[in-house]
C-alpha angles and dihedrals in degrees: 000000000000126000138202128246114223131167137187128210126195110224101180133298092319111028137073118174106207115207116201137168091258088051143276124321125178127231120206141181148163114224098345097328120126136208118174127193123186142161123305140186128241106033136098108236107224120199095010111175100192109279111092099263135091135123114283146209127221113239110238134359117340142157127246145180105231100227082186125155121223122246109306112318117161109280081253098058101031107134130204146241123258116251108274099229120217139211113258113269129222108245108026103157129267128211124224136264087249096033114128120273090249096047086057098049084048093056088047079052106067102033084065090058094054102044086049102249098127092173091055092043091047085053095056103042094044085064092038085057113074085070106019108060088194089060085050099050088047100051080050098060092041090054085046086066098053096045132352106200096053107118087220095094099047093058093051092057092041085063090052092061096041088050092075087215118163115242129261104036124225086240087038082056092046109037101017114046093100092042108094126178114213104213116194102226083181142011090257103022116063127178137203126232147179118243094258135094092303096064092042093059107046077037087062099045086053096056086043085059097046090047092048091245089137098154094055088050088049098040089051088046099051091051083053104047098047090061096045127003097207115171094242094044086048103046092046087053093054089050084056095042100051086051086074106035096261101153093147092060097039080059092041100055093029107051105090087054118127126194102265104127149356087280096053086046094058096048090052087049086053084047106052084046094061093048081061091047098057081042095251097141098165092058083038096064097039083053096061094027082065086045098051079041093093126041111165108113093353115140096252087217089069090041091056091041089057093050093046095061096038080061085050095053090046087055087043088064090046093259092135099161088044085051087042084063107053084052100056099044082048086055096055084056102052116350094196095050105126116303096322090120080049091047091055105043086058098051087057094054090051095045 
């Protein structure tokens, strides 16, 4: 009979690195609560710095519950997508005449989701958690959508931590790998994730977030993100960061970020927004200048973000016509995008 090798370092008060035969996976927690991520089969791993973790995509077709903010509502307010509900699909797995109680309801579970009765699905995943992790992220998820603010769903993912259950599940394995949940790390940048730790994690800041317990969610994401800097981790860090006025640790994570993606767009924009903020308006506009460098399957919205504060900062050193300039080629872009309308009628009254 084989078995399996499995080690666990501690890496400070929040952090545990579990080494396994399949790879390396990362357990994290705030005050005695535990998330773990590890390696999984079946996605393609995006981003990925070197250590083993990144958020990841699920090859082929999938289905998936869209966890999305709108717009761009404040962190505390975002709102998300409904569920996108799917046909039924052939295969789905069935569980056995002697299989547990809670296997059964997770099965349940998941036909209803993909059949597209959420209620029924909730139901059953909600009496399936208590012993399947993957059940209880789920029905946190599910709740979330409802209403983000419940504490519900925090507490379901709070037991999951505190479970120390290894990731993924045998049952996650079995019923959930074509289930993903799309987090919004930020208003304009979402990512897609399989229903493991990973998604438990970035699903609790986000709850953090939506409840105003900022310094849990940052405190989380530090610990994270020393052990592994990954885009996603650090973006979501500088939209916490910039919550509270934090302008010397959004430098601090993001100044080694180069223009690759839409994340790392979005961190430059939050870095070059600190560099105006400690009135270093010079840094400040190389900083976006880098960011606006690079165009090809950029989000125009962050494109446009990023002009529109290097024209702030250009009004900011007194250029105003420089800065003249920068609005009005943003206005032929998007004529509605902020105050810029606003910004150019009163350049002409004062001109």
């Amino acid at each position: 009979m084989g078995f399996r090798v499995q080690r666990s370092i501690g890496l400070g008060r929040f952090l545990r690195l579990n080494l396994s035969k399949s790879g390396i996976g990362l357990s994290a927690g705030i005050a005695g609560l535990r998330v773990s991520a590890g390696p999984r089969g079946s996605f393609i791993n995006l981003n990925l710095p070197g250590t083993g973790l990144s958020y990841r995509k699920k090859i082929g077709d999938h289905n998936f519950i869209d966890f999305r903010g709108n717009d761009e509502p404040p962190p505390a307010n975002r709102p998300a997508a409904a569920p996108k509900a799917q046909e039924p699909e052939p295969g789905i797995p069935e569980p056995g005449f002697f299989a547990a109680r809670h296997e059964k309801a997770l099965a349940r579970a998941v036909e209803a989701y993909h059949a597209g009765d959420i209620d029924k699905a909730l139901s059953n995943f909600l009496e399936a958690a208590p012993d399947e992790p993957g059940a209880a992220i789920l029905a946190a998820a599910i709740l979330a959508e409802k209403d983000i603010k419940a504490y519900r769903p925090i507490q379901l993912l709070e037991d999951v931590i505190q479970s120390d259950d290894e990731f993924p599940t045998d049952l996650m394995e079995k019923y959930l790998a074509d289930l993903t949940l799309t987090i919004a790390v930020t208003p304009k940048v979402s990512v897609e994730v399989p229903i493991d730790g990973w998604a438990a994690t970035l699903l609790l800041i986000e709850l953090y977030q939506a409840q105003r317990r900022v310094r849990e969610a940052i405190a989380l994401l530090e610990e994270v993100v020393e052990l592994n800097a990954d885009p996603v981790l650090i973006l979501s860090l500088c939209e916490l960061y910039a919550s509270r006025d934090l302008w010397d640790g959004i430098i601090e994570v993001a100044k080694t970020t180069e223009s690759e993606d839409d994340v790392t767009l979005e961190i430059l924009i939050y870095y070059g927004r600190a560099m105006y903020e400690k009135e270093m308006y010079d840094a400040a506009i190389a900083v976006f200048s880098k960011a606006v460098r690079r165009t090809k399957d950029r989000n125009p919205l962050l494109l446009q973000e990023a002009a529109y504060w290097r024209a702030i900062s250009y009004q900011a050193q007194g250029k105003q016509r420089r800065a003249n300039e920068e609005f009005q080629k943003l206005f032929a872009e998007n004529p509605n995008f902020k105050d810029v309308r606003q910004r150019l009628q009163q350049f002409l009254i004062r001109n």
